[in-house]
VEXDREN-2710 file (C-alpha; in Angstrom, 1 decimal):
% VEXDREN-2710
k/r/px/py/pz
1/UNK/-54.0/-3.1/28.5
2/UNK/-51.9/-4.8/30.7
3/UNK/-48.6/-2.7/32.6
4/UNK/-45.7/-5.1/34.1
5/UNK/-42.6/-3.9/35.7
6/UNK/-40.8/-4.1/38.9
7/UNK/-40.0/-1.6/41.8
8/UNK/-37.5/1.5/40.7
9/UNK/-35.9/4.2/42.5
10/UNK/-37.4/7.5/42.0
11/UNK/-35.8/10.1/40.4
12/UNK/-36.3/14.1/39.8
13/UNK/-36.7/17.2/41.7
14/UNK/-38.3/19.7/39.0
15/UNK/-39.7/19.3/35.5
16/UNK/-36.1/18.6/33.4
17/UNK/-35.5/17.0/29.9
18/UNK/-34.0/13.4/30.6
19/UNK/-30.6/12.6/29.1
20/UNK/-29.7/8.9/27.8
21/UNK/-26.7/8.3/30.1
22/UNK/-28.6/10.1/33.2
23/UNK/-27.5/7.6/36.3
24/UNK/-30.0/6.1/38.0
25/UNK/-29.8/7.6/42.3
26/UNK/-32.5/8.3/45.1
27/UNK/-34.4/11.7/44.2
28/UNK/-37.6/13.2/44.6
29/UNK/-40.0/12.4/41.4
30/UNK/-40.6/14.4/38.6
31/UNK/-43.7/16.6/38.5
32/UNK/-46.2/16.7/35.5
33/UNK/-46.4/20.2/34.5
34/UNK/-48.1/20.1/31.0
35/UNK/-50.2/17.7/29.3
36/UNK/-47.4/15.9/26.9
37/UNK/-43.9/15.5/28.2
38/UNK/-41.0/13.8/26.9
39/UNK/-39.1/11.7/28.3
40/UNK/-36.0/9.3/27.9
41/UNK/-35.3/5.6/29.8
42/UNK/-32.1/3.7/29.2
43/UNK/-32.3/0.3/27.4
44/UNK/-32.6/-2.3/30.2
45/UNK/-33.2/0.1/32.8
46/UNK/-35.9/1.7/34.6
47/UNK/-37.1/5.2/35.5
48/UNK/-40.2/6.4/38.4
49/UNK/-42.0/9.3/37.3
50/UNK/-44.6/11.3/39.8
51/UNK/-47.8/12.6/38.1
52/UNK/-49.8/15.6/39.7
53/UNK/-52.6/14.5/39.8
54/UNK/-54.2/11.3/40.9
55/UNK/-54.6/8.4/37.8
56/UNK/-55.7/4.9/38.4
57/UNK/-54.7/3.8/34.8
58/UNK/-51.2/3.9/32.3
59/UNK/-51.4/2.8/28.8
60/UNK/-48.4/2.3/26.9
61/UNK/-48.4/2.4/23.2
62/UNK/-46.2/0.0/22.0
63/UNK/-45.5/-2.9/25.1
64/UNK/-42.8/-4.2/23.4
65/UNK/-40.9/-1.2/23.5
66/UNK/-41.4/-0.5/27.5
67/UNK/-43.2/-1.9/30.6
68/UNK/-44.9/0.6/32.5
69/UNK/-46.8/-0.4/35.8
70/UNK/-48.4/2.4/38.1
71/UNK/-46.9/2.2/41.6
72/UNK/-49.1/4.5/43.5
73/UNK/-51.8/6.6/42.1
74/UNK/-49.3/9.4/41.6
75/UNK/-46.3/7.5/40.1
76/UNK/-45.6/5.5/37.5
77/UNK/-42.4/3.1/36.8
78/UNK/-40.9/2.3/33.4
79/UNK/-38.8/-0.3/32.0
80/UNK/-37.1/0.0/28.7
81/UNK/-37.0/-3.0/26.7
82/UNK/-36.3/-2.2/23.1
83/UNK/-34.4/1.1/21.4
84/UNK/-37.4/2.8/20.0
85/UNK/-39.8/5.3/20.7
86/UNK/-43.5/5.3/22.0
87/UNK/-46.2/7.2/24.5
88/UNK/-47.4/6.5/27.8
89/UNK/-51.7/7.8/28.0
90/UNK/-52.7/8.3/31.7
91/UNK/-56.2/8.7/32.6
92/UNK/-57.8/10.0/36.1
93/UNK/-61.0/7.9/37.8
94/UNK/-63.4/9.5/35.3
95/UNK/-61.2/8.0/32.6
96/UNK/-60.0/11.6/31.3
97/UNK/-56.5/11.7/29.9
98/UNK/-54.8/14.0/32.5
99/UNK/-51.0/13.4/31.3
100/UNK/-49.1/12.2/28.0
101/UNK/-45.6/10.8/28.2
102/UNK/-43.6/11.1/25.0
103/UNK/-41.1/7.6/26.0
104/UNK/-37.7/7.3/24.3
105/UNK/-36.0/4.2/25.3
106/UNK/-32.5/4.8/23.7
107/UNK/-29.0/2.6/24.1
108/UNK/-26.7/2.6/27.0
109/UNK/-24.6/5.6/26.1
110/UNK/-23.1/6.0/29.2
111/UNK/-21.7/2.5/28.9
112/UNK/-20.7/2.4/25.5
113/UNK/-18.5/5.1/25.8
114/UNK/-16.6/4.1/28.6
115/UNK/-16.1/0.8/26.3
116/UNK/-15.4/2.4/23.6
117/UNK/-12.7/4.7/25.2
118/UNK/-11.3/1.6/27.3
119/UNK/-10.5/-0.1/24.1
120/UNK/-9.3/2.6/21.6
121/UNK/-7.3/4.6/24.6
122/UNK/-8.4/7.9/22.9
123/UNK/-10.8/10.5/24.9
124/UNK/-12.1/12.9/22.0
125/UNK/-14.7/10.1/20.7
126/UNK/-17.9/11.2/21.8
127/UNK/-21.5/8.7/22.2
128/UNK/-24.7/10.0/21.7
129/UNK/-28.3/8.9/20.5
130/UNK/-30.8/10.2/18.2
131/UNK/-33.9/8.7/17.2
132/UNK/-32.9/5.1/18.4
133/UNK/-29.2/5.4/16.6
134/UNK/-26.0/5.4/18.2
135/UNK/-23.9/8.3/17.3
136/UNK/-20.1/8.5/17.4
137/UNK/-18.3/11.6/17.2
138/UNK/-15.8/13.6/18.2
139/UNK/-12.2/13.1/16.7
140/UNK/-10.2/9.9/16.8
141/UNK/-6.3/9.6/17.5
142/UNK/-6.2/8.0/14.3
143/UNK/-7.6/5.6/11.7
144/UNK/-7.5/2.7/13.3
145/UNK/-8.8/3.7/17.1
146/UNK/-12.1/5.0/14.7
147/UNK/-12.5/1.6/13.0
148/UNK/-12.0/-0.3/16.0
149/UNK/-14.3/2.4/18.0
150/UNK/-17.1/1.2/15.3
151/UNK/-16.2/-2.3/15.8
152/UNK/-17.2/-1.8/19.5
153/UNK/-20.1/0.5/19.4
154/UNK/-21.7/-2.0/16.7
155/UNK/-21.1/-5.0/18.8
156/UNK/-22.5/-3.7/22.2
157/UNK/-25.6/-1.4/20.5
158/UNK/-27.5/-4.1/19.8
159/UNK/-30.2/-3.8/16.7
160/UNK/-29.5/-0.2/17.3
161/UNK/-27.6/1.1/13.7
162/UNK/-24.3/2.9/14.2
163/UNK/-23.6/6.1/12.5
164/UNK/-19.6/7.1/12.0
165/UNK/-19.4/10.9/12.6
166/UNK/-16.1/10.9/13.7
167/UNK/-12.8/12.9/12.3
168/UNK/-9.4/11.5/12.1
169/UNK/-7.0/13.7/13.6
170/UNK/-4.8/15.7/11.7
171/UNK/-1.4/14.7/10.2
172/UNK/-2.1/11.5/8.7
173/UNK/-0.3/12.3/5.5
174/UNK/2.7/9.5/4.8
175/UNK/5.2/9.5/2.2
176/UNK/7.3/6.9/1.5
177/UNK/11.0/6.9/0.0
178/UNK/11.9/3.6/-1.4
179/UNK/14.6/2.6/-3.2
180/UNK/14.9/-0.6/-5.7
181/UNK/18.5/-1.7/-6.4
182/UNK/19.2/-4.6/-8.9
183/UNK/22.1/-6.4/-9.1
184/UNK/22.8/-8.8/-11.9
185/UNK/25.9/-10.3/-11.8
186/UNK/27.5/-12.9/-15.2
187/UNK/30.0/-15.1/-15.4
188/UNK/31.4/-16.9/-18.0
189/UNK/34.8/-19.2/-19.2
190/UNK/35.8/-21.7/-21.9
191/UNK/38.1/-23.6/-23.5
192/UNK/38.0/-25.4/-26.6
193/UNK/40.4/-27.6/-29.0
194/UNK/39.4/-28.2/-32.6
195/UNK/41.0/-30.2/-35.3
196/UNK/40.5/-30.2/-39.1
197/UNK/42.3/-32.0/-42.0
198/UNK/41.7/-32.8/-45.0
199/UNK/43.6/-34.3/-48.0
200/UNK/41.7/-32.0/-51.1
201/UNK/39.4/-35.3/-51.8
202/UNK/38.4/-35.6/-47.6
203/UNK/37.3/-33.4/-44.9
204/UNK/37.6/-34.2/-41.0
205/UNK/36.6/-31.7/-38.4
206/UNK/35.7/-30.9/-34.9
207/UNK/33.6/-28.1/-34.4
208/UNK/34.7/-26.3/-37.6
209/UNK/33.7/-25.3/-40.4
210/UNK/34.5/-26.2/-43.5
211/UNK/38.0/-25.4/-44.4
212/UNK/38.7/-21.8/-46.3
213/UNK/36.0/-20.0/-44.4
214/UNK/36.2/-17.9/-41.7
215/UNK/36.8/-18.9/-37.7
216/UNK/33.4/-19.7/-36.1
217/UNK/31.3/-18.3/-33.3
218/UNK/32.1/-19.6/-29.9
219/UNK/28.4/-21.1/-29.8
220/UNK/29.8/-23.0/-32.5
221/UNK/32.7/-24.4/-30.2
222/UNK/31.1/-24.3/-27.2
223/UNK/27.5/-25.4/-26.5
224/UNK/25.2/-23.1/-24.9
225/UNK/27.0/-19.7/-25.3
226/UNK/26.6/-17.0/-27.8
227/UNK/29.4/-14.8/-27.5
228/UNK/32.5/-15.1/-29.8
229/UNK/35.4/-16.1/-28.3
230/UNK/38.4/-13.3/-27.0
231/UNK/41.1/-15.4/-27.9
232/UNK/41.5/-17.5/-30.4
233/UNK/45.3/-19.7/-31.6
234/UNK/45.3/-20.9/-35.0
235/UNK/48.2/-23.1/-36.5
236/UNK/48.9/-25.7/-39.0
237/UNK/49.8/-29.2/-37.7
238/UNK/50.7/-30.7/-40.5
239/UNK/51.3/-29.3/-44.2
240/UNK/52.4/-31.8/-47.0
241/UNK/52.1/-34.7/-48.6
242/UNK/48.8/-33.4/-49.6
243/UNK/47.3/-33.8/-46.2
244/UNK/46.8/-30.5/-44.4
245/UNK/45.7/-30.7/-40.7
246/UNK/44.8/-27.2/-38.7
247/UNK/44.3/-26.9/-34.8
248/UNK/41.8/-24.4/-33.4
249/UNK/42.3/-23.4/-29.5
250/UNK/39.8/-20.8/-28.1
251/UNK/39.4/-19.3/-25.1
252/UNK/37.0/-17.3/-23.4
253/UNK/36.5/-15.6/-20.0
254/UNK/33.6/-13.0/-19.5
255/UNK/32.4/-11.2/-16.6
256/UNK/29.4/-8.3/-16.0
257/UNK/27.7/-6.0/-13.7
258/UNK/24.9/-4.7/-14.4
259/UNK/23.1/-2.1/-11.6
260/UNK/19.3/-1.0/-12.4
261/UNK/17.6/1.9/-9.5
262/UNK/14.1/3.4/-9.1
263/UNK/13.8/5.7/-6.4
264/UNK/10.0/6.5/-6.3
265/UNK/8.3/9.0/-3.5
266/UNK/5.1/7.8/-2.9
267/UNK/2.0/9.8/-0.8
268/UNK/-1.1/8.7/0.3
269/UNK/-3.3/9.1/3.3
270/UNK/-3.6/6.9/6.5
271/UNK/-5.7/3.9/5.7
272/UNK/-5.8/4.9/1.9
273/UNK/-3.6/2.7/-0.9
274/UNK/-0.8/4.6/-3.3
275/UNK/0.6/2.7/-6.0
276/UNK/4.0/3.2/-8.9
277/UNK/4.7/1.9/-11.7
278/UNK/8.2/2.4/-13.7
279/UNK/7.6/0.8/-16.8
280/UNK/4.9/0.1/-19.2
281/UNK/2.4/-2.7/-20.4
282/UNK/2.3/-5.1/-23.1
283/UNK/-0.7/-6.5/-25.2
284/UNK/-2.2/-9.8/-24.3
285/UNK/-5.0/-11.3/-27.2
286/UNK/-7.6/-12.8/-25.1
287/UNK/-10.0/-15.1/-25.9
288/UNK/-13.9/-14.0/-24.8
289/UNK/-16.6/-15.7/-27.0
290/UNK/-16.5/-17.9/-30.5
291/UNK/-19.1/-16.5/-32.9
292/UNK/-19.5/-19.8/-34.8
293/UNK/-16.2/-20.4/-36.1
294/UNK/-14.1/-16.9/-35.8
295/UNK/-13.5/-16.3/-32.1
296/UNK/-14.0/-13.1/-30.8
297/UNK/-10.6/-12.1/-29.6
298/UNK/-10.1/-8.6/-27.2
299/UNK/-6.9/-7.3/-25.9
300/UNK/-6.0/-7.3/-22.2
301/UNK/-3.2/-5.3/-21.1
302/UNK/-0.5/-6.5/-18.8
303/UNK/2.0/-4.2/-16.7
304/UNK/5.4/-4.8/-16.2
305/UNK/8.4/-2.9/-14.4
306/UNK/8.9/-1.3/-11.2
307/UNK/5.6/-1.4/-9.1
308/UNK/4.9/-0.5/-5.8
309/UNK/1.3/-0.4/-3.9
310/UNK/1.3/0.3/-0.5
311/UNK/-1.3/1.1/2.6
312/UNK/-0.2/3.1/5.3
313/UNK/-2.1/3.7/9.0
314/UNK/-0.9/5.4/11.3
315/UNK/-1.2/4.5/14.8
316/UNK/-1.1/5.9/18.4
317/UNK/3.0/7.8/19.1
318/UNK/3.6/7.9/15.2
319/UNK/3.8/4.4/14.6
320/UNK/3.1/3.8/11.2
321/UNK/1.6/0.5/10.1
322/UNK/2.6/-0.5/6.4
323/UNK/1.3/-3.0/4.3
324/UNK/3.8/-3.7/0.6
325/UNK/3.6/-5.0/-2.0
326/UNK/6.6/-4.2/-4.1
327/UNK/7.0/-6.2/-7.7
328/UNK/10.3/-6.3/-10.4
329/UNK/9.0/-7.5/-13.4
330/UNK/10.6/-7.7/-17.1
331/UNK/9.8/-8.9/-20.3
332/UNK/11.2/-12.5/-21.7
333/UNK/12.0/-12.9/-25.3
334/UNK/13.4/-16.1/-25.2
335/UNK/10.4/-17.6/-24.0
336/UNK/7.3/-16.7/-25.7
337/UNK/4.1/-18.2/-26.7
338/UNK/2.8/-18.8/-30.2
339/UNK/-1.2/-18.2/-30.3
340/UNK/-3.6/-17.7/-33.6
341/UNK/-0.6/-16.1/-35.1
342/UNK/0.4/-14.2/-32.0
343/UNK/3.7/-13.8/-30.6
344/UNK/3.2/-13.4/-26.9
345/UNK/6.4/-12.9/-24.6
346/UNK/6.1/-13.8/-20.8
347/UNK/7.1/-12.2/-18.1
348/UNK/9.9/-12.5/-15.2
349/UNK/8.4/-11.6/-12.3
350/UNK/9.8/-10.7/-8.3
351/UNK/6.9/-9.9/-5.9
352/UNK/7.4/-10.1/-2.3
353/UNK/4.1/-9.1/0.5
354/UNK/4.6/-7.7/3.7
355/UNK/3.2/-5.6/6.4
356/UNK/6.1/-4.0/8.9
357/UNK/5.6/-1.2/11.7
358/UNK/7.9/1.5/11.5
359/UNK/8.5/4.8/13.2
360/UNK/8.8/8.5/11.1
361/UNK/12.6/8.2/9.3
362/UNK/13.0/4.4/10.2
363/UNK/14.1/2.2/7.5
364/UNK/14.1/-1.4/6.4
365/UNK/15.3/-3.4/3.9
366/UNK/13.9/-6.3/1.6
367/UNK/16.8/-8.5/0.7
368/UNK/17.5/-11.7/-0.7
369/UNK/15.6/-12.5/-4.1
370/UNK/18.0/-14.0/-5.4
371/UNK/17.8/-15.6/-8.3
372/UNK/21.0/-17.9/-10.0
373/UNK/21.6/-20.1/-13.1
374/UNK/24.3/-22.0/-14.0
375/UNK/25.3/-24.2/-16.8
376/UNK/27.8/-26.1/-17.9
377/UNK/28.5/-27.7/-20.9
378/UNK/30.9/-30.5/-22.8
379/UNK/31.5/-31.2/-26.0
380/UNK/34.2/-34.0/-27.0
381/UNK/34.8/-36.8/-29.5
382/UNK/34.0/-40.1/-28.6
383/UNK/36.4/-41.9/-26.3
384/UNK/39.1/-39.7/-27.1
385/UNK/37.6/-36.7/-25.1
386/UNK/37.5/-39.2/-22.0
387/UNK/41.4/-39.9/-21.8
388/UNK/42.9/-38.3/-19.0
389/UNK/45.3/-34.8/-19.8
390/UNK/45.4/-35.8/-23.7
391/UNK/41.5/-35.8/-23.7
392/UNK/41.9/-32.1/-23.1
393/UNK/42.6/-31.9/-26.6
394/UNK/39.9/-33.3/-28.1
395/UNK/37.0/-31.5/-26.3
396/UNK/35.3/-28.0/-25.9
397/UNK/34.1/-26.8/-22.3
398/UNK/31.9/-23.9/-21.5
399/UNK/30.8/-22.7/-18.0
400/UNK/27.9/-20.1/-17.3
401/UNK/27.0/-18.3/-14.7
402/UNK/24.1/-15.4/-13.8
403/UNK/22.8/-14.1/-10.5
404/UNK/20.4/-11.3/-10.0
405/UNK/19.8/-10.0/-6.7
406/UNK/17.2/-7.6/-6.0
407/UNK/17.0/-5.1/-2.7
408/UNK/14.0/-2.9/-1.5
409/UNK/14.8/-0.1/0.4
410/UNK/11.6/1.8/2.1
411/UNK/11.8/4.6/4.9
412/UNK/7.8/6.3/5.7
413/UNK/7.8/9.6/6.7
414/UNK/4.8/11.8/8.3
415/UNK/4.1/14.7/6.4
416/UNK/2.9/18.1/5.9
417/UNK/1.6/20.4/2.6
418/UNK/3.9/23.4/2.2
419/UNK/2.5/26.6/3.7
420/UNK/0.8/29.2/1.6
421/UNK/2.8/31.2/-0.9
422/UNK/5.7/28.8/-0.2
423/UNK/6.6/27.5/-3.5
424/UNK/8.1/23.9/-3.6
425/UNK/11.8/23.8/-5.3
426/UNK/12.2/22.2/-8.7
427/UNK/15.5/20.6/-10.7
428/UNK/15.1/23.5/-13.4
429/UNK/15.4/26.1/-10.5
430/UNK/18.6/26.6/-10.9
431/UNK/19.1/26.3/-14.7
432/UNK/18.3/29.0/-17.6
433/UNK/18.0/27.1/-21.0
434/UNK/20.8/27.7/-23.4
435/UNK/21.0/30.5/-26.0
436/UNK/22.5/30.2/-29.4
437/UNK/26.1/31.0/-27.7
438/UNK/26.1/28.2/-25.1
439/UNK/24.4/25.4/-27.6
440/UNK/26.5/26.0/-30.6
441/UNK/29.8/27.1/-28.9
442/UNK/30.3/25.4/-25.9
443/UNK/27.7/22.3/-26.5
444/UNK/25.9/22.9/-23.3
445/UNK/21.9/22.1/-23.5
446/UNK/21.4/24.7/-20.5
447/UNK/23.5/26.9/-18.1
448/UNK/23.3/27.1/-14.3
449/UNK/22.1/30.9/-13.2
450/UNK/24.3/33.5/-12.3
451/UNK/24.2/36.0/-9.7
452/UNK/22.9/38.8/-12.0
453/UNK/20.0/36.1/-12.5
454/UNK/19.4/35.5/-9.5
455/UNK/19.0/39.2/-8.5
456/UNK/17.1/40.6/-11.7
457/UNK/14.8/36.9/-11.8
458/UNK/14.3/35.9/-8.0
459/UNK/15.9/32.9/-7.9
460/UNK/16.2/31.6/-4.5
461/UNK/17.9/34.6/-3.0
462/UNK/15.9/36.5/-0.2
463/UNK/15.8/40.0/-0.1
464/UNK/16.8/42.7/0.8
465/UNK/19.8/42.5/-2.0
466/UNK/22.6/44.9/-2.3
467/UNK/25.4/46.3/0.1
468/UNK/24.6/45.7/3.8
469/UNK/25.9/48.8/6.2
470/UNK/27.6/48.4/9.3
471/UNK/25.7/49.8/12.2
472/UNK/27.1/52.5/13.9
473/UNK/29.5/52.4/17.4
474/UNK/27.4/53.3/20.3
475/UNK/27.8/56.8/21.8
476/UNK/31.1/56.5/24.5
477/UNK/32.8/53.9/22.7
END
């Protein structure tokens, strides 16, 4: 069998094992001192071994792993060509196998890790080889500096797999305090003028009800609203001759604020996903196959109120990388959808998507989702309603306004379990629940702890408890 290869340095003083990122310099060769002997050549590169005893022929097992090509009738030069392992068979003049070489060829450790380290910044990852894989290990900074340490290693390794032994370093814990603050804001005025007469035999109105019953709803008066008026005027006109004539005037002015706040604490580890939801979920028929002529109809459940899901990574200094997604949604009566004899409502939904870098304690805010609707609404006789000042008196207006605002709050924090033994605080910590006494007499559902309490049940008093002494004036004094 044919052995190529090109001139090489030779390396080696004394029989050694050969590491993958050993550097190639001038040496003396290595000495065959046993019959097999392993040893390791660098992808790409090449090694000179020196052999004993004299040889006039190398065979290499598998030439597409390495070229080998005797230099001198003592040593032998190698080139790796793929990751992979193989021997090397040497046989003397009589053709007796004098030497075995167990060859490694393994990736460019050496290399790798100095690009690896370059582009993460972090000196704990480690690069080794075994068995033609590339190793990483060692201890990353942080989450991303080990995906981006596999990124590397996988594009420079070649066909060569990459296993991920690495560790995250510790504190990697986030919690994040957000707050969600709704603001919903109405407005509404109107004015109306109605008329009604009648003569016992005919009836004229505007916006009234027949006469003798009682004053109608300002939805009645005024299109589009559905609260009753605040104020309403009602005289008689004109009373005799058998013609009675009534005037109506209504007026309305409403206003509202209405505040709605989740404060939720989300935890979750860096690069892992934490999700919330204040609220609950409504039933959704859904349609999945038609058996002839009865579909088959399943129930899918839809979420709605307060949700947050979030991804935290932490990066080099504490920087913490978040990705949001924060959603405000709420069911809607007024529009709903008729289906086989379902009544479905749909939902009002506010969902924002972001991804922000803050530092531990830092805060921002998501602002403006606003949302506003207004309507206005006439209603007037014919004509009459159009003539300027005196029209005034022949027509009903109605103004509407709503705004809802929403605000997201969020502040990450790094974090750390409580020690052993160290027992986390409660709200019922400080409260005893109530006894006969304080339920029936005084109307109290519990009672904060007194002192006696606190010294007979723990509480959050520290030892030791009682009178504390002076200590004694020193001798002279």
């Amino acid at each position: 069998m044919a052995a190529l290869g090109f001139a090489a340095l030779v390396i080696g003083a004394h029989p050694r094992p050969a590491a993958a990122a050993d550097v190639l310099e001038a040496a003396p060769v290595e000495v065959e001192t046993g019959p097999v002997r392993h040893v390791v050549v660098t992808l790409n590169k090449s090694r000179t071994f020196k052999i004993d005893r004299p040889f006039v022929s190398a065979i290499v097992g598998q030439p597409d792993i390495a070229d080998v090509l005797p230099l001198t009738d003592s040593s032998i030069y190698v080139q790796g060509k793929k990751v992979g392992t193989t021997n090397i068979s040497i046989f003397d003049p009589k053709k007796q196998l004098i030497a075995v070489l167990d060859l490694e060829v393994t990736p460019d450790t050496a290399s790798l890790r100095n690009k690896v380290v370059s582009s993460t910044g972090g000196q704990g990852i480690q690069v080794s080889s075994a068995n033609g894989e590339v190793v990483l290990s060692g201890e990353a900074t942080d989450a991303v500096a080990a995906s981006r340490a596999m990124a590397v290693a996988k594009g420079l390794a070649g066909d060569a797999p990459v296993i991920d032994a690495m560790k995250v370093a510790p504190s990697q814990q986030v919690m994040l305090k957000v707050r969600f603050l709704e603001v919903s804001r109405t407005a509404e005025r109107g004015l109306g003028m109605n008329w009604t007469a009648f003569n016992g035999r005919t009836a004229i109105n505007t916006g009234l009800p027949t006469p003798g019953t009682t004053p109608p709803t300002l939805a009645g008066i005024f299109p589009g609203s559905n609260a009753t008026p605040f104020g309403t005027l009602l005289t008689t006109a004109i009373n005799g001759n058998h013609v009675h004539i009534d005037a109506l005037l209504t007026a309305l002015e409403d206003k509202g604020l209405v505040r709605k706040l989740a404060e939720p604490d989300l935890m979750a580890l860096s690069g892992d996903t934490a999700s919330f939801l204040a609220g609950g979920q409504i039933p959704v028929p859904v349609v999945q196959s038609t058996s002839g002529t009865v579909p088959t109809i399943t129930v899918e459940w839809k979420s709605f109120g307060v949700q947050l899901t979030f991804q935290p990574t932490v990066l080099n200094n504490g920087l913490i990388n978040l990705r949001l997604t924060p959603s405000v949604s709420e069911i809607d009566t007024a529009n709903t959808v008729q289906i086989s004899g379902f009544t479905i409502p749909t939902l009002i939904t506010r969902e924002a998507r972001t991804t922000v870098e803050l530092r531990d304690g830092q805060s921002f805010g998501i602002a403006g989702l606003l949302q506003t609707t207004n309507s206005n609404a006439v209603a007037q006789l014919p004509y009459l309603g159009q003539i300027p000042v005196l029209g005034a008196l022949f027509r009903s207006a109605d103004y509407q306004k709503q705004e809802t605002e929403l605000v997201i709050i969020v502040t990450p924090h790094l974090v750390r379990p409580g020690a052993p033994g160290n027992e986390l605080q409660s709200p019922l910590d400080a409260t005893l629940p109530a006894n006969d006494a304080d339920l029936f007499a005084m109307g109290d559902l519990d009672r904060k702890k007194l002192y006696r309490d606190y010294v007979t049940k723990g509480g959050n008093l520290n030892g030791p408890y009682g009178h504390m002494l002076e200590p004694p004036d020193p001798p002279g004094k």
